[in-house]
C-alpha positions as CSV (number, residue, x, y, z in Angstrom):
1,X,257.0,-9.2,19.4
2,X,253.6,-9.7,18.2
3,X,250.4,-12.4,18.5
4,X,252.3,-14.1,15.5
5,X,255.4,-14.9,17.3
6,X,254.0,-16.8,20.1
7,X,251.1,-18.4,19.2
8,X,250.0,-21.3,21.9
9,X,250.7,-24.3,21.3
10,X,246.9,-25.6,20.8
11,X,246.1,-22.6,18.6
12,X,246.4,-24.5,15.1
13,X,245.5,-21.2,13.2
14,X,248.2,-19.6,14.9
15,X,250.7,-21.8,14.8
16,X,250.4,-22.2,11.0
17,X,249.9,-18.1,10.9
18,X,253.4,-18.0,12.1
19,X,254.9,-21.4,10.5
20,X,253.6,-19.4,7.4
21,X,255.1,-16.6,7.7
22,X,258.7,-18.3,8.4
23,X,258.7,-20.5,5.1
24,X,257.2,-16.8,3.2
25,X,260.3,-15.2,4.6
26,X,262.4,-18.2,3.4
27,X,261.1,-18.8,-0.5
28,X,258.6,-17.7,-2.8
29,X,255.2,-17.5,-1.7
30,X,253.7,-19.6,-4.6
31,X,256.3,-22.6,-4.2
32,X,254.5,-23.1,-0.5
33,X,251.7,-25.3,0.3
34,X,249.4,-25.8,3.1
35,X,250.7,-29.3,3.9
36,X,254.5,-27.4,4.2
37,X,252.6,-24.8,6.5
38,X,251.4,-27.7,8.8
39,X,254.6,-29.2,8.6
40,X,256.7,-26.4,9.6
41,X,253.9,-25.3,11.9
42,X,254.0,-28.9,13.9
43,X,250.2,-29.2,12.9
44,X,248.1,-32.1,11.6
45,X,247.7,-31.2,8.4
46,X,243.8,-32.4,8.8
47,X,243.4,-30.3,11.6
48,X,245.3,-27.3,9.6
49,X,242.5,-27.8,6.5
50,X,239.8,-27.8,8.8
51,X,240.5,-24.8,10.5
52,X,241.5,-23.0,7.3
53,X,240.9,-24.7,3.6
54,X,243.7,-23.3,2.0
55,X,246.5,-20.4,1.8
56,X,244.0,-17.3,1.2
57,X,242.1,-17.8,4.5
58,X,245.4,-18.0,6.3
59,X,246.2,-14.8,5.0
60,X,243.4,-12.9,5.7
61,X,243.9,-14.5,9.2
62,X,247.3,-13.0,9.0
63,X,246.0,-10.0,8.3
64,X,243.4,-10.1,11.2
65,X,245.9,-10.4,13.6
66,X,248.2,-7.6,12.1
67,X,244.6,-5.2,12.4
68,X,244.4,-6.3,16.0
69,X,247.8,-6.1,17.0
70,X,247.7,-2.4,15.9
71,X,244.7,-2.1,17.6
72,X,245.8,-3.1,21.0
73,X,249.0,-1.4,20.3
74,X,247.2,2.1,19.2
75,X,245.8,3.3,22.6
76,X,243.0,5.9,22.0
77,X,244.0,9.7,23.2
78,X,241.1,11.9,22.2
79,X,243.1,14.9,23.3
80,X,245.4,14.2,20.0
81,X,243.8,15.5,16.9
82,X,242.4,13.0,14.4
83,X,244.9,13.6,12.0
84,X,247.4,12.8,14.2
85,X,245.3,9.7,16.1
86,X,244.6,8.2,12.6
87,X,248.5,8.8,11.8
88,X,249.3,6.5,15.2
89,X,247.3,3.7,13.7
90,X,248.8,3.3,10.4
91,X,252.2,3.6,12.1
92,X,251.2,0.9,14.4
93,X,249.6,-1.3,12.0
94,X,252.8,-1.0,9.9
95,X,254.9,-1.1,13.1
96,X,253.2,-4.7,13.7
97,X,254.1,-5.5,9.9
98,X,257.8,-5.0,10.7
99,X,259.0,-8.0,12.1
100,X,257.5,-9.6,8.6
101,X,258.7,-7.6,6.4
102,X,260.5,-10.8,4.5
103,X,257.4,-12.7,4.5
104,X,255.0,-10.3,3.5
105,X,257.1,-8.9,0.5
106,X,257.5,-12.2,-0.5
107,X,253.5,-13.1,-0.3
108,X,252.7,-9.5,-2.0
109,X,255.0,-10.6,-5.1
110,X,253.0,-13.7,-5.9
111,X,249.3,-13.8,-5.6
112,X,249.4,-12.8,-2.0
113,X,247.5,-9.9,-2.5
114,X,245.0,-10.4,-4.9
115,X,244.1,-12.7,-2.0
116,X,244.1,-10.3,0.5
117,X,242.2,-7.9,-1.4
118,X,238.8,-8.4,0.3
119,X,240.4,-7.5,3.3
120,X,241.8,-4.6,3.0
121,X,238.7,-2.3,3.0
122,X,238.3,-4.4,6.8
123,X,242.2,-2.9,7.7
124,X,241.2,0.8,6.4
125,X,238.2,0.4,8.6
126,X,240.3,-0.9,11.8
127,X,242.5,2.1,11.2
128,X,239.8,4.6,11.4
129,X,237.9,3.1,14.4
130,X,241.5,2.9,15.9
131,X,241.6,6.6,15.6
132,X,237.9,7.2,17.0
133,X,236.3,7.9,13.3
134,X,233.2,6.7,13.4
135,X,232.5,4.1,10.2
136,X,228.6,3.3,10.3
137,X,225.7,5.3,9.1
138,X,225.6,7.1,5.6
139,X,228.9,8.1,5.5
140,X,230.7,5.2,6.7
141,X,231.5,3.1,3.8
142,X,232.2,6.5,1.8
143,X,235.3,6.7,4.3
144,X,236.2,3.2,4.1
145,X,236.6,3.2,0.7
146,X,238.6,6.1,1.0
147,X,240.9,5.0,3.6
148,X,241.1,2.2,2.1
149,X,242.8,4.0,-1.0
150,X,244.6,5.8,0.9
151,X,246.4,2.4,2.6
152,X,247.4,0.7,-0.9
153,X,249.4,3.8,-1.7
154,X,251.0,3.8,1.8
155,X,251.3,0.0,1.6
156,X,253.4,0.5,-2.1
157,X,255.9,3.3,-0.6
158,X,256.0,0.6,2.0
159,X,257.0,-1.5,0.0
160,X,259.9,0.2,-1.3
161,X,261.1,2.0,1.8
162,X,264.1,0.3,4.0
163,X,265.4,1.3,7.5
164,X,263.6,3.9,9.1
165,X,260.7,3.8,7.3
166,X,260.8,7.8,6.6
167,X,259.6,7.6,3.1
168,X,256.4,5.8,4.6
169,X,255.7,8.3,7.4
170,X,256.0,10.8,4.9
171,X,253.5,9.6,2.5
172,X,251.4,8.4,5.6
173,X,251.4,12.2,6.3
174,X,250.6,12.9,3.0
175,X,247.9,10.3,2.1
176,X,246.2,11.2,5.7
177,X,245.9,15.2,4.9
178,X,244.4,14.1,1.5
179,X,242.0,11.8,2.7
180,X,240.5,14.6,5.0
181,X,240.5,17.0,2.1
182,X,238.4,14.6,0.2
183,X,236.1,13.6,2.5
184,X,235.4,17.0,3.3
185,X,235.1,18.2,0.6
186,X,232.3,15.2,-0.8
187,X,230.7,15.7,2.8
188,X,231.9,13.0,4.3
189,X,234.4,14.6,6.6
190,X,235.6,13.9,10.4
């Protein structure tokens, strides 16, 4: 269960996070609008604009509380190596994912994630604070923009990968050794 199952009941944002999510799960993505979103979500539809003008802000909201789910989720334990600290983020971030697997296919077909776009490199950076990688200074946004790479290709085997989810741990493996390799290698490394 996650913050977007049980959203209180005064939590507008929250209700129409999850009332999105539900109608996602049940039809395309672009045959939704906000008004259906307040509807489903038992929210004035006024109150729904106000808080959020529109579908892209409620997604990035989903996606804010996807990061922070994962966050919470992802206890820090330094004595784990950062490969394997940075692995237990992306699993929980995707773990989090899981329950809307439906709904977030559905939004990715349609113009879901051109819309999410400018908040991806905000995921890649809660992954590697997650996993105790420092992302300020020089070498910060060199690594963010790396991670964030490194995300869209797990997020496409993701994609594509049913059930237990082995393909994705494997290419979650896979992407993490590369990204260290990279940044080492460009001075950037952890």
């Amino acid at each position: 269960m996650t913050v977007l199952d049980n959203p209180a009941p005064a939590d507008v944002q929250g209700l129409a996070c999850h009332a999105a999510l539900e109608l996602a799960a049940q039809r395309p993505w672009n045959d939704i609008t906000l008004r259906d979103i307040a509807a489903a979500g038992g929210v004035d539809f006024a109150d729904l604009y106000a808080a959020t003008p529109g579908k892209a802000p409620l997604l990035r909201k989903i996606a804010a509380q996807l990061d922070q789910t994962a966050l919470k989720a992802g206890e820090f334990d330094g004595s784990l190596d950062v490969h394997d600290r940075l692995f237990e983020a992306v699993m929980a971030r995707l773990e989090a994912m899981g329950p809307h697997r439906a709904a977030l296919l559905s939004i990715a077909r349609s113009d879901g994630l051109a819309a999410l776009a400018p908040r991806l490199p905000l995921t890649a950076q809660a992954l590697l604070e997650a996993a105790g990688i420092d992302t300020g200074g020089l070498r910060g946004p060199g690594r963010v923009a790396a991670m964030t790479m490194a995300w869209l290709a797990i997020l496409q085997v993701w994609r594509a990968d049913e059930g237990a989810l082995n393909r994705t741990m494997a290419e979650v493996d896979r992407q993490l050794k590369t990204l260290r390799k990279r940044l080492k290698r460009v001075g950037l490394g952890y």
